[in-house]
FIDO-693453 format. One line per field, with one value per residue (C-alpha): x, y, z; residue in three letters; residue number from 1. Coordinates in Angstrom, 3 decimals, decimal comma. Example, Ala and Ser with C-alpha at 12.3 -4.5 7.8 and 13.67 -1.06 7.14 Angstrom:
# residues 2
x 12,300 | 13,670 $
y -4,500 | -1,060 $
z 7,800 | 7,140 $
type ALA | SER $
seq 1 | 2 $
//
This chain:
# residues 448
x 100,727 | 97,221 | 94,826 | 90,764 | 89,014 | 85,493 | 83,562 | 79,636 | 84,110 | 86,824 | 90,246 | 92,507 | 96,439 | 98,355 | 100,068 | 103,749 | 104,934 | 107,391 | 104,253 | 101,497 | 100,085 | 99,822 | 96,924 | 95,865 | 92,174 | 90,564 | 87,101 | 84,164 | 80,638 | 79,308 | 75,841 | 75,619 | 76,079 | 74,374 | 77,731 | 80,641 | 79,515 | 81,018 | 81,061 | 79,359 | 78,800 | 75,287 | 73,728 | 74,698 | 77,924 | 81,309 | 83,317 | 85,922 | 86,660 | 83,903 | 81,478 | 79,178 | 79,177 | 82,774 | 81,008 | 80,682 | 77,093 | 75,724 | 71,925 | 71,745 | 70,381 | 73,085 | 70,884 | 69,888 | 66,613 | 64,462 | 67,379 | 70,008 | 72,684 | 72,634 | 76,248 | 77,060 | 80,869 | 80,493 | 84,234 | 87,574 | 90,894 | 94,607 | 95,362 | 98,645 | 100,126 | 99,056 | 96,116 | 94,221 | 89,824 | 88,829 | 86,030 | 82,965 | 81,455 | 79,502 | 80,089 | 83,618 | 85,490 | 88,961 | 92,289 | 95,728 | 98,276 | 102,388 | 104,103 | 108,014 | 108,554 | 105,443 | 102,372 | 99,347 | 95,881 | 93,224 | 89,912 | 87,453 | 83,947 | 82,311 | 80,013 | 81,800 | 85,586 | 86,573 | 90,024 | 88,813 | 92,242 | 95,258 | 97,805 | 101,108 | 104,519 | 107,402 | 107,249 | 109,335 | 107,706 | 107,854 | 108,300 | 111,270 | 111,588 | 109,846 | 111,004 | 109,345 | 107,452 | 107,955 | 106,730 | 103,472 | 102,653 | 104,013 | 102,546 | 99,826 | 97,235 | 95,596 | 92,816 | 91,457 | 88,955 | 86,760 | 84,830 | 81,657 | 82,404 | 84,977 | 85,391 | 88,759 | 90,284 | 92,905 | 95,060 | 98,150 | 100,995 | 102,991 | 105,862 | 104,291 | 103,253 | 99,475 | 98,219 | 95,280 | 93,196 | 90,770 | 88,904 | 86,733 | 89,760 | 91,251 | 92,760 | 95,086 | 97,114 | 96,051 | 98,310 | 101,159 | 103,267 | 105,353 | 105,257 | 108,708 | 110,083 | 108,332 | 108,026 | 111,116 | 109,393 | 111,248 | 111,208 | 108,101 | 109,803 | 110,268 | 106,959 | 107,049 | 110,516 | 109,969 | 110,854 | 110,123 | 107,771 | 107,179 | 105,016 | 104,783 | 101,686 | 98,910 | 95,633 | 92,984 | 92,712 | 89,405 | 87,666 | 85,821 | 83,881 | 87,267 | 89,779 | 91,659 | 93,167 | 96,129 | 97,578 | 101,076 | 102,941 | 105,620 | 106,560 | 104,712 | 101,575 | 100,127 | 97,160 | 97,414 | 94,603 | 95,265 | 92,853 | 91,733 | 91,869 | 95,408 | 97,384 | 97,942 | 98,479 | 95,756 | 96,448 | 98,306 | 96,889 | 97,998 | 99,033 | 102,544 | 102,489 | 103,842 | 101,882 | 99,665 | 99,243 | 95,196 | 93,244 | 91,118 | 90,140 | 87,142 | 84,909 | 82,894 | 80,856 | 80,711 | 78,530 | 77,952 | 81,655 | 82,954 | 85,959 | 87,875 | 89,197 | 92,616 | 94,838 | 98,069 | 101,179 | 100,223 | 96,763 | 93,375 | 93,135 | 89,892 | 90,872 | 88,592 | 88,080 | 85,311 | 86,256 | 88,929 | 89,736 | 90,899 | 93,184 | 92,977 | 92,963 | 89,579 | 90,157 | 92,961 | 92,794 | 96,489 | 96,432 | 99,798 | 100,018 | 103,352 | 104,750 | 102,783 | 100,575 | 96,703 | 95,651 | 91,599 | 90,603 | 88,321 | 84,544 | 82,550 | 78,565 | 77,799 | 80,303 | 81,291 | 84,009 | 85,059 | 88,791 | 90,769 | 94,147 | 96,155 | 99,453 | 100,538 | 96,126 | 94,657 | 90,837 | 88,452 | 86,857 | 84,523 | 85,247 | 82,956 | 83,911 | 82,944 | 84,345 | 86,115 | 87,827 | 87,627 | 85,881 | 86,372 | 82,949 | 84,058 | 86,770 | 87,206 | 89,176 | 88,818 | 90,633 | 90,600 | 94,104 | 93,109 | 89,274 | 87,547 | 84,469 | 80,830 | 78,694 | 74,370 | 71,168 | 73,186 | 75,676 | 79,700 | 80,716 | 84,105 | 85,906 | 89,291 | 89,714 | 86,151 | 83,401 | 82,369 | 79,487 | 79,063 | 76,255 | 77,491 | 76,056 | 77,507 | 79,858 | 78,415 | 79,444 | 76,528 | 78,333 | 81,146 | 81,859 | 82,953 | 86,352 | 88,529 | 92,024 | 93,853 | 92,678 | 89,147 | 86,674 | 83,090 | 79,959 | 76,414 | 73,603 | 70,006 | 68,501 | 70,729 | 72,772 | 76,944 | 79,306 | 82,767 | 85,587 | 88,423 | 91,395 | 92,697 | 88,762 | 86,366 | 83,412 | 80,795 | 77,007 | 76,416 | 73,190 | 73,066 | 72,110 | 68,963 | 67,790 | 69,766 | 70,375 | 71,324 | 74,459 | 76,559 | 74,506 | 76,008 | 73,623 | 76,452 | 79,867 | 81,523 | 85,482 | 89,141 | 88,247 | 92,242 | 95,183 | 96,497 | 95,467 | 92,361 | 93,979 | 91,634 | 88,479 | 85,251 | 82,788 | 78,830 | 78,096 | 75,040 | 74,567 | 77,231 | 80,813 | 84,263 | 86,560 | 90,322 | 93,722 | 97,138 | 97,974 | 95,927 | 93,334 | 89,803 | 86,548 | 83,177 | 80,201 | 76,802 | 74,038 | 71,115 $
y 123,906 | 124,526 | 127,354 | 127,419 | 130,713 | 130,793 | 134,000 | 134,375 | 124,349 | 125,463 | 123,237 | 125,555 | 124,665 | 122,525 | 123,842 | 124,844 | 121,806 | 123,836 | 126,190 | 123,107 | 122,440 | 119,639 | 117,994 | 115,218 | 115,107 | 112,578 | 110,044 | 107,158 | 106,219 | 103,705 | 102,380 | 98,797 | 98,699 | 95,199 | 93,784 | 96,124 | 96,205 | 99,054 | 100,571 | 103,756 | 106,592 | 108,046 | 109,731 | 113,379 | 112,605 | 112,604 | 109,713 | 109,336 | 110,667 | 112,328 | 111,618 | 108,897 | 107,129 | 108,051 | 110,534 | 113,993 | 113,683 | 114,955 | 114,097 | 117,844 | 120,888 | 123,621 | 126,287 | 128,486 | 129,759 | 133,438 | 133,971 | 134,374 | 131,796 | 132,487 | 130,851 | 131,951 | 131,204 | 129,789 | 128,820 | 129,067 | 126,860 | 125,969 | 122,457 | 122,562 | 122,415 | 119,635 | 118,852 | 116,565 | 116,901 | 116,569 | 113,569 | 114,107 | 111,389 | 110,927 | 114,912 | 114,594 | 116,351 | 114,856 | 115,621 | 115,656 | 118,350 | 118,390 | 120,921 | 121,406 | 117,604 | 116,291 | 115,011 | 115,895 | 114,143 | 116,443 | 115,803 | 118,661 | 119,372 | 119,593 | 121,975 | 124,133 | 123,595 | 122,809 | 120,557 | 116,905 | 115,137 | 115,312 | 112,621 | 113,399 | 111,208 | 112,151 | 113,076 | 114,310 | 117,374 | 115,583 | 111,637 | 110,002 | 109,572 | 112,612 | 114,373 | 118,155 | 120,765 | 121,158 | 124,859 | 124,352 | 121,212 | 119,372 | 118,057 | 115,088 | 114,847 | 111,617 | 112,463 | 110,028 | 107,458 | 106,751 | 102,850 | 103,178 | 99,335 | 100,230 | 103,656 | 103,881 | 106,158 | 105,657 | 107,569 | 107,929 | 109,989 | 111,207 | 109,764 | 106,026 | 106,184 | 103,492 | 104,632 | 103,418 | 105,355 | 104,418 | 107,975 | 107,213 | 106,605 | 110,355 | 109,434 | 105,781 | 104,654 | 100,944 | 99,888 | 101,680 | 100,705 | 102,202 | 100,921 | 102,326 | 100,615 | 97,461 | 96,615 | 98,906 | 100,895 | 102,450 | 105,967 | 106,605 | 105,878 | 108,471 | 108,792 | 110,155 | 112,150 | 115,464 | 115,097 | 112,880 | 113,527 | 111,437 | 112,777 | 110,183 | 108,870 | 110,748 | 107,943 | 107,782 | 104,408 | 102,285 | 100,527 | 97,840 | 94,896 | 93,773 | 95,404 | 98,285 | 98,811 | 101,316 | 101,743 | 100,847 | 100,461 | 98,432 | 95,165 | 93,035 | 94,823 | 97,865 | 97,433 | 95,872 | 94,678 | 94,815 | 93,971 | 97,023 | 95,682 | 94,493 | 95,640 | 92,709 | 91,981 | 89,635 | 90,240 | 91,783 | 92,769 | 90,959 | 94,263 | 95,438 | 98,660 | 101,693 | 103,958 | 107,024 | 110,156 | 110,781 | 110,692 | 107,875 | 104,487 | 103,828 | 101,036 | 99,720 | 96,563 | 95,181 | 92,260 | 91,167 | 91,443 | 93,831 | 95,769 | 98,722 | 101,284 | 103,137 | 104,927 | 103,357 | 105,003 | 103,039 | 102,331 | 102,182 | 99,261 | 97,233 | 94,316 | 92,417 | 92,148 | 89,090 | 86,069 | 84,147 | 86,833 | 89,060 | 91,716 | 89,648 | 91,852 | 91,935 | 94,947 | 97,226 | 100,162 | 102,039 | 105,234 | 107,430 | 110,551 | 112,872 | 113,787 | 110,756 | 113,476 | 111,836 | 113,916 | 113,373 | 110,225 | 108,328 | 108,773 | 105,366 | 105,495 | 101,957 | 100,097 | 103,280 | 105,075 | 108,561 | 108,896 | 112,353 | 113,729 | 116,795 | 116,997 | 114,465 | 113,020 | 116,221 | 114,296 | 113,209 | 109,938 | 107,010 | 103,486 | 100,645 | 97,414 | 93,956 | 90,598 | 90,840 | 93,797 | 97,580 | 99,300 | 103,077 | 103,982 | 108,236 | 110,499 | 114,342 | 116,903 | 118,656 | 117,819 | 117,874 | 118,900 | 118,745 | 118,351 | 114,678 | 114,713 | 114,229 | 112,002 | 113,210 | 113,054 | 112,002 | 114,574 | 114,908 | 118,435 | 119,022 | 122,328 | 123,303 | 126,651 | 126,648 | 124,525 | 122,006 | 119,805 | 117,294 | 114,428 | 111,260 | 109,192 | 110,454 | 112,704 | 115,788 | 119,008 | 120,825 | 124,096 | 125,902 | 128,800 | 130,444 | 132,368 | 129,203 | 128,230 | 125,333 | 125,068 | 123,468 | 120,513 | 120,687 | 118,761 | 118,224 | 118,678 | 117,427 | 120,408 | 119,825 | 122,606 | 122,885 | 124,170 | 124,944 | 125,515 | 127,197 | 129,548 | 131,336 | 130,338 | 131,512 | 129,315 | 129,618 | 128,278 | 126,902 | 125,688 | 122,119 | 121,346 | 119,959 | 124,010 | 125,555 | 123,532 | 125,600 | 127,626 | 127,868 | 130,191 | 131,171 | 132,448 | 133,481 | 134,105 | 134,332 | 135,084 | 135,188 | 133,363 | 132,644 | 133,958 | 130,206 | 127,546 | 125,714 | 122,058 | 120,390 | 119,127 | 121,009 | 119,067 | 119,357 | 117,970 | 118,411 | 121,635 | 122,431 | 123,689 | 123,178 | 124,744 | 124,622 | 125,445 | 124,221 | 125,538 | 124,627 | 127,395 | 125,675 | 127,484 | 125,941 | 127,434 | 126,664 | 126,992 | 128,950 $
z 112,745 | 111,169 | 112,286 | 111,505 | 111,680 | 111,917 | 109,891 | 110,167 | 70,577 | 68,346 | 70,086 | 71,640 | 70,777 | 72,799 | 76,034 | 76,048 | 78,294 | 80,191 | 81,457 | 82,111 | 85,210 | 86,731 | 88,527 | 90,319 | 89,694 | 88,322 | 88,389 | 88,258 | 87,662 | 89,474 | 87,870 | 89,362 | 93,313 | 93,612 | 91,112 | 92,359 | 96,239 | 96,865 | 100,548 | 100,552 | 103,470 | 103,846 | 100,692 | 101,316 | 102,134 | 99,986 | 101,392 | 98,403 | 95,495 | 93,461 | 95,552 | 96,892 | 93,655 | 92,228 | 89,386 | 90,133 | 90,332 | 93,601 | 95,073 | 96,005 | 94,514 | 93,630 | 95,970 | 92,868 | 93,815 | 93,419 | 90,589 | 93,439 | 94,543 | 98,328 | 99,899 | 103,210 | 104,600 | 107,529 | 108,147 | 107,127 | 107,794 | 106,624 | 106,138 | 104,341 | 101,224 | 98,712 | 95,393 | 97,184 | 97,924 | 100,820 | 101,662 | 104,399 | 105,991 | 109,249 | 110,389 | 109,961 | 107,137 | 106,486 | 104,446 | 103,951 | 103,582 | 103,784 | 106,487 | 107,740 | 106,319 | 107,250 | 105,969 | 108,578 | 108,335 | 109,752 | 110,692 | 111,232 | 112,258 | 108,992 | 110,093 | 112,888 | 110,928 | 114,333 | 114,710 | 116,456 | 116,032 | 113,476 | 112,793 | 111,175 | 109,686 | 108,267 | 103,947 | 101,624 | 99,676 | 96,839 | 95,964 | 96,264 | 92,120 | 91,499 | 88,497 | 86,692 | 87,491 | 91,058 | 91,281 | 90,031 | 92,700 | 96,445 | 98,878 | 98,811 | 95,710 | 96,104 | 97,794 | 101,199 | 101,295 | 103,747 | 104,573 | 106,411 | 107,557 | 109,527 | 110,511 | 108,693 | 106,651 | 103,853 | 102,734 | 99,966 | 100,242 | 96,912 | 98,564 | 98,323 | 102,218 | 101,835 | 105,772 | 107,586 | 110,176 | 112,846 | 112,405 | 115,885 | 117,923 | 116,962 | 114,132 | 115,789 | 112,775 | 112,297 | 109,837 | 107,019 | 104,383 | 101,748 | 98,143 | 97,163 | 100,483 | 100,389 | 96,675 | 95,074 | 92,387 | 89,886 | 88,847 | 85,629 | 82,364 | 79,980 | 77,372 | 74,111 | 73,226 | 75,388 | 79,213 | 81,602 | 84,392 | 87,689 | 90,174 | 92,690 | 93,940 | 92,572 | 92,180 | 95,311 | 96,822 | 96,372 | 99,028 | 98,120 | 100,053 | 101,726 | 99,853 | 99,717 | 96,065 | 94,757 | 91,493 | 92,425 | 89,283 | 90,097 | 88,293 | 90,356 | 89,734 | 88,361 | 90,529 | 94,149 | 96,666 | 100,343 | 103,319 | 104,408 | 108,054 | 108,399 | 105,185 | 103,761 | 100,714 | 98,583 | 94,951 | 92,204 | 88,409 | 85,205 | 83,980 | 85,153 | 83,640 | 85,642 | 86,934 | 85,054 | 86,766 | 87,685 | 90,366 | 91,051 | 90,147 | 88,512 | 89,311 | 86,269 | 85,714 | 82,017 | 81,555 | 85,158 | 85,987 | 88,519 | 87,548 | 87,734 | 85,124 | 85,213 | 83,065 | 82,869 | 82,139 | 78,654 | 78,196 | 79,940 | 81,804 | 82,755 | 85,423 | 86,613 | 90,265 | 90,327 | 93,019 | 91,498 | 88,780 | 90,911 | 88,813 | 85,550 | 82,183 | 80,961 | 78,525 | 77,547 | 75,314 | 73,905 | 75,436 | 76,061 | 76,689 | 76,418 | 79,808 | 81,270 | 82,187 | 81,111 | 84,336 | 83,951 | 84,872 | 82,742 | 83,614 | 83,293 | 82,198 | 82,308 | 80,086 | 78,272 | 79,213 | 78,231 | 78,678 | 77,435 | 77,877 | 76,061 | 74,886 | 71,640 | 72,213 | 72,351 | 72,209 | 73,890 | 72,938 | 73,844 | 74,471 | 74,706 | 76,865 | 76,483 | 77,665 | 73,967 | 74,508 | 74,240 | 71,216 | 70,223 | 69,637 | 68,980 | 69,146 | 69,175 | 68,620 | 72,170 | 75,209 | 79,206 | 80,081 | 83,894 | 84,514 | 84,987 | 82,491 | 84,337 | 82,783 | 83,434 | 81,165 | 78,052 | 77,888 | 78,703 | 80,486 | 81,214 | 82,360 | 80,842 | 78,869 | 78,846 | 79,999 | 77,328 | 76,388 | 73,848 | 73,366 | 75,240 | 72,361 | 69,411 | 70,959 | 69,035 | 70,515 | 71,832 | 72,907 | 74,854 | 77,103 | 80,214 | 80,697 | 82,692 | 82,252 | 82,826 | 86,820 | 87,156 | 88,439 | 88,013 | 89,869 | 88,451 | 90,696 | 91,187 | 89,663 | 86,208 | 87,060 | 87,356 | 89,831 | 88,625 | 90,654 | 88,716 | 88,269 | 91,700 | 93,143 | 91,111 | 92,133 | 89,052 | 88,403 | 84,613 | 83,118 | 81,717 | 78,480 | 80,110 | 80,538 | 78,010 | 75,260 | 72,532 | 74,166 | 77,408 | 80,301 | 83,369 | 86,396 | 89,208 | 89,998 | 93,117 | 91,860 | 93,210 | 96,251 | 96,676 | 95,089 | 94,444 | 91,596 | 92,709 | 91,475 | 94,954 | 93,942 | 94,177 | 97,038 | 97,932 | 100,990 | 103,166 | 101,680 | 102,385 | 99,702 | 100,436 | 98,442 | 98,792 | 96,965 | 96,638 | 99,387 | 101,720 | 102,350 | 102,578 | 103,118 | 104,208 | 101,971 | 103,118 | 100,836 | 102,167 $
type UNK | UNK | UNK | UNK | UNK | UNK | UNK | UNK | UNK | UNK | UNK | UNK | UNK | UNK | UNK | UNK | UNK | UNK | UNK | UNK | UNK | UNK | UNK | UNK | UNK | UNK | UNK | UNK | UNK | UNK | UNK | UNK | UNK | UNK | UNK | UNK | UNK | UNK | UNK | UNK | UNK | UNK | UNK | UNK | UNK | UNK | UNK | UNK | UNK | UNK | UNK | UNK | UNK | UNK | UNK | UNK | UNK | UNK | UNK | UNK | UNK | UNK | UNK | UNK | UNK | UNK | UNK | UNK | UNK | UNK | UNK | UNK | UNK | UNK | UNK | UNK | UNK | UNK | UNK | UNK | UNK | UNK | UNK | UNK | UNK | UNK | UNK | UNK | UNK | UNK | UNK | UNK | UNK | UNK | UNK | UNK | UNK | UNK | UNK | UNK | UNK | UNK | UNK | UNK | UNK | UNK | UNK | UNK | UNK | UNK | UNK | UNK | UNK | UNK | UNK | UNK | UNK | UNK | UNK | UNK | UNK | UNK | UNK | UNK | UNK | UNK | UNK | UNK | UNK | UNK | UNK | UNK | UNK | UNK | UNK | UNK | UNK | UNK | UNK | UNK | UNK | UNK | UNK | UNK | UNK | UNK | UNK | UNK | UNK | UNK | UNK | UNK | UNK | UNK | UNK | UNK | UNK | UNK | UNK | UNK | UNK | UNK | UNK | UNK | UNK | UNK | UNK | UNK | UNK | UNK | UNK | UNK | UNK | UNK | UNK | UNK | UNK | UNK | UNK | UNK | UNK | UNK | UNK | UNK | UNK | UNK | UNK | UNK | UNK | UNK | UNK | UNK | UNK | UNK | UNK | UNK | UNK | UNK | UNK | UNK | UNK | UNK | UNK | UNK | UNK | UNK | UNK | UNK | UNK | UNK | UNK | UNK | UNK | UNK | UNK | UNK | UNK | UNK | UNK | UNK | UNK | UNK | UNK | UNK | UNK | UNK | UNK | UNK | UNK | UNK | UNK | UNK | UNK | UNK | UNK | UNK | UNK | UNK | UNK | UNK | UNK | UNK | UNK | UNK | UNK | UNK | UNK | UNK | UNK | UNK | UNK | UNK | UNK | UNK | UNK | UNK | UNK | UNK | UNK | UNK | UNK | UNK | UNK | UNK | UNK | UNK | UNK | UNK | UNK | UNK | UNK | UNK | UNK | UNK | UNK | UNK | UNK | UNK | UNK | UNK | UNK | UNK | UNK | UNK | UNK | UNK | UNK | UNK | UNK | UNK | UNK | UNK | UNK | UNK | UNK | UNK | UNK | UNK | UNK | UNK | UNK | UNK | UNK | UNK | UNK | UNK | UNK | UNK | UNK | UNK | UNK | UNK | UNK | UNK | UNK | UNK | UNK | UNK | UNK | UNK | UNK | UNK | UNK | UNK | UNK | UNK | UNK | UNK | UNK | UNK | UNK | UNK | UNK | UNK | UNK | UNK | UNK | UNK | UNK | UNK | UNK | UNK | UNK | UNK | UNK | UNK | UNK | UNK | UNK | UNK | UNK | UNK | UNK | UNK | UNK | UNK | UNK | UNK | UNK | UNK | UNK | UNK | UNK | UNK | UNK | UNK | UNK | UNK | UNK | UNK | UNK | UNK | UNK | UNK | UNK | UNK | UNK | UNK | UNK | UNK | UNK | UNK | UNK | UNK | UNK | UNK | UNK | UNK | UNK | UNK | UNK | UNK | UNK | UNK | UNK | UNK | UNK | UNK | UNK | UNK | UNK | UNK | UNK | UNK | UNK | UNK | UNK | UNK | UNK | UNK | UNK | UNK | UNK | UNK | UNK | UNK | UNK | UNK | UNK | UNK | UNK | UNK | UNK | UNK | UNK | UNK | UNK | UNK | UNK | UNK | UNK | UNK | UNK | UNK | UNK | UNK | UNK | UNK | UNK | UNK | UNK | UNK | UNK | UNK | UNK | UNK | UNK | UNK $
seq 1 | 2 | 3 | 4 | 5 | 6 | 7 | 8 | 9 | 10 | 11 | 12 | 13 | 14 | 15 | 16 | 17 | 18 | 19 | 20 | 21 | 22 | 23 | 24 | 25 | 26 | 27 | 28 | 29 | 30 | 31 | 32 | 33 | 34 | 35 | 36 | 37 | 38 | 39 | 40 | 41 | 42 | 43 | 44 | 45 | 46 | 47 | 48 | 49 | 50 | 51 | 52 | 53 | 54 | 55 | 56 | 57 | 58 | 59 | 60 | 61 | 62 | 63 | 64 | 65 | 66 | 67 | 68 | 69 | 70 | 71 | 72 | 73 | 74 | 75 | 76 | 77 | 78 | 79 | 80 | 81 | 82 | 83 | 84 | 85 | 86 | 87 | 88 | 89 | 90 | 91 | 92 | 93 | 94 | 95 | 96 | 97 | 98 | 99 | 100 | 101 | 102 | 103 | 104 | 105 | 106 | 107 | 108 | 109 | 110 | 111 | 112 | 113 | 114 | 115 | 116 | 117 | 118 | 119 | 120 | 121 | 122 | 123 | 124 | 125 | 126 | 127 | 128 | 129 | 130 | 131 | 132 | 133 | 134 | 135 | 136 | 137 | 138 | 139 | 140 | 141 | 142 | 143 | 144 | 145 | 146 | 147 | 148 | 149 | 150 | 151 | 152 | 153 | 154 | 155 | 156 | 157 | 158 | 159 | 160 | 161 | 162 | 163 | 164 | 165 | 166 | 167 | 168 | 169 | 170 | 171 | 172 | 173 | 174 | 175 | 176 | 177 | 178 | 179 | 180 | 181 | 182 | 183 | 184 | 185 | 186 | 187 | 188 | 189 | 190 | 191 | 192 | 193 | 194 | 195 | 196 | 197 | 198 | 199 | 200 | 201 | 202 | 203 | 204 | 205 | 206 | 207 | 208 | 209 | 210 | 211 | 212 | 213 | 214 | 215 | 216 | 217 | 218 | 219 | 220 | 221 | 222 | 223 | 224 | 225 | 226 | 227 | 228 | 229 | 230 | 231 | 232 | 233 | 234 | 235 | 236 | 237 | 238 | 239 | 240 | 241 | 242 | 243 | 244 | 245 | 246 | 247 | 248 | 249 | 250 | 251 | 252 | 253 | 254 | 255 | 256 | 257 | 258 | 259 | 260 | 261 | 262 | 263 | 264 | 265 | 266 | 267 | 268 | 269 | 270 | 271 | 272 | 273 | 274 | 275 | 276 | 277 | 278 | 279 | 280 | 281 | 282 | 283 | 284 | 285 | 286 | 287 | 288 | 289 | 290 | 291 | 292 | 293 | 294 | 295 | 296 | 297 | 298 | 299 | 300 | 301 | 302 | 303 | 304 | 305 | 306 | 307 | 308 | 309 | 310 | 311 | 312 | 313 | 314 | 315 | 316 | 317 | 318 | 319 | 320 | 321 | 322 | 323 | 324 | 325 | 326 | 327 | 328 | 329 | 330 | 331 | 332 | 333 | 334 | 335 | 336 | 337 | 338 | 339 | 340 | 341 | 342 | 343 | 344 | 345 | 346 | 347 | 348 | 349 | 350 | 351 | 352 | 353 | 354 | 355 | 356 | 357 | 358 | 359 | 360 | 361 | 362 | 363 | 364 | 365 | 366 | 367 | 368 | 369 | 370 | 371 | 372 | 373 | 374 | 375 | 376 | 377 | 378 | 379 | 380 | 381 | 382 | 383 | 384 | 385 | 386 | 387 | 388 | 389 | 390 | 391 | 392 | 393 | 394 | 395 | 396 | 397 | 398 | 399 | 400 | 401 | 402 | 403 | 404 | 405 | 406 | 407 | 408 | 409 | 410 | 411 | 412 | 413 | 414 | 415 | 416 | 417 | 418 | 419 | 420 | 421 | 422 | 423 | 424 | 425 | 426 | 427 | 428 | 429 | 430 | 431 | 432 | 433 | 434 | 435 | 436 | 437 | 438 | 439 | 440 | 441 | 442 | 443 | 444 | 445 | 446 | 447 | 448 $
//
């Protein structure tokens, strides 16, 4: 089914709604481990979304060096259609992509691209209640997790398919359930007066200590916690709204107390997820965006959190969280359509019709630049430098505003890598890129 082939700041106006794009990408800071207990791969890895701490910040340099960016592509594969990243951990790489009526979880040589084992089940293209846009995405977006404890993997299909995969025993499904099955969740309401949109299951799952927790949206629970060793159930949120439409949840701590962010269909949430809380509303903030498309996921820097959407929002703004609720610290008049902000050395980047920066504190914009559309994810790296991943593949290195503060400077290019949006997440691991598209096509950059 698949093949691998190895080779040595002004605010732009809103987006015609027929013509946007949708995407599935989304993300999280983690700043307090010894609270949250999260379970994390080794450092160079990428076991979940955004990274080894859920933030777009990667302990790697970006490989600029003797004013050259050296990448050499090492491999090349097709993993079928769908938006979600891929996550590397412990030499494997793993993903998901839909084929002939059939979701297929891969897991490759991260080095070599070579095929160890693949798993597939019976999906729809699309979700079962999905409604809009259905040329511009199919296929699986929420991207897989990966637990270190156990040697699983977990992973979300758009159809509502929560699987569970024992990646050292070639991929044996442990456990599986479907939300729409199990739990009958209804179809996305309509939001704001335009069209409705429902595009399944979008939001990565989050493994934490024992748990496994998805943004289910049904009216039970928006959030639900299973164990991540049997499936079963353990708690539901306070919160009933339905479901948003990012990519991740966000794990924050505020005051001591682990929690984690999402964006609602309706607002940000902040539930607590402290023994005997468990899922309790510590914060909510109103936040709806037309379409129910707030695509970017919020981006946490200790209990701030930047959350920004398009459409009837069209801003980006900061929110402060305390046990007494959520505070709106600033707001401007620029917005991430697509891209999840990253958070590094005081300042906010994001990549949508232009790569953006603006001073985390005040929220100041520092400058702009770059010729991007709509398609794009970015990374920071250990050196202060950015890799963006946009349009049909052009993979681009930006200064930060740590070494160029005073305008946007680019240093290399490497363009039209694909002839296909670029909606999958950008990942750095072990010096090594993987870049993929809608539709499958990943290639394995290694950084010389």
């Amino acid at each position: 089914m698949f093949v691998v082939a190895h080779n040595n700041l002004v605010p732009s106006p809103p987006l015609d709604p027929m013509k946007h794009k949708p995407c599935f990408l989304a993300a999280a800071t983690l700043l307090a481990f010894t609270h949250c207990s999260f379970n994390l791969a080794t450092a160079d890895d990428w076991p979940h979304w955004r990274g080894i701490q859920r933030d777009g910040l990667v302990n790697e340099n970006s490989g600029w060096a003797n004013d050259a960016w050296a990448l050499e592509r090492t491999w090349a594969a097709k993993v079928g259609i769908g938006s979600c990243a891929v996550v590397v951990a412990d030499g494997n790489l793993i993903t998901v992509g839909w084929s002939d009526g059939k979701d297929t979880v891969m897991c490759l040589d991260a080095k070599s691209g070579d095929v160890k084992w693949q798993q597939s089940y019976s999906c729809p293209q699309y979700g079962r209640q999905s409604e809009g846009d259905k040329g511009l995405y199919a296929g699986p977006s929420a991207s897989p997790s990966f637990d270190k404890d156990t040697g699983f993997v977990y992973t979300l299909s758009t159809d509502g398919d929560l699987n569970c995969w024992d990646v050292s025993e070639k991929g044996r499904r442990v456990w599986s359930l479907n939300f729409y099955e199990k739990y009958d969740v209804k179809q996305r309401p309509l939001v704001g007066t335009r069209r409705l949109r429902d595009y399944g299951y979008t939001t990565s799952p989050l493994v934490t200590k024992d748990n496994v927790i998805v943004e289910v949206g049904d009216d039970e629970g928006n959030l639900m916690a299973f164990d991540k060793r049997t499936g079963k159930r353990l708690w539901t949120s306070e919160s009933k709204d339905p479901a948003g439409h990012t990519g991740g949840l966000v794990p924050i701590t505020v005051e001591g107390i682990s929690c984690v962010a999402v964006l609602t269909i309706h607002n940000l949430l902040v539930a607590r997820l402290d023994k005997g809380h468990e899922g309790e509303t510590l914060a909510e903030f109103p936040w709806e965006t037309d379409f129910a498309n707030s695509i970017a996921t919020p981006a946490v820097q200790g209990n701030s959190i930047i959350v920004t959407s398009e459409y009837n929002q069209y801003s980006i703004c900061r929110v402060d969280v305390t046990r007494k609720g959520a505070e709106e610290v600033w707001r401007q008049p620029y917005a991430s359509g697509v891209c999840t902000p990253v958070i590094k050395n005081g300042f906010v980047y994001w990549c949508w019709r232009g790569l953006y920066c603006l001073d985390f504190k005040t929220g100041r914009p520092i400058w702009r630049g770059g010729l991007y559309g709509d398609t794009a994810t970015c990374i920071a790296t250990k050196d202060d430098r950015l890799i963006v991943w946009s349009n049909q593949g052009n993979l681009t290195l930006v200064e930060s505003a740590k070494l160029s503060p005073k305008k946007y400077k680019e240093l290399a290019k490497r363009p039209k890598m694909f002839n296909r949006d670029v909606w999958p997440h950008i990942v750095l691991a072990n010096r090594r890129l993987y870049c993929k598209d809608r539709d499958g096509n990943l290639r394995c950059l290694k950084l010389k």
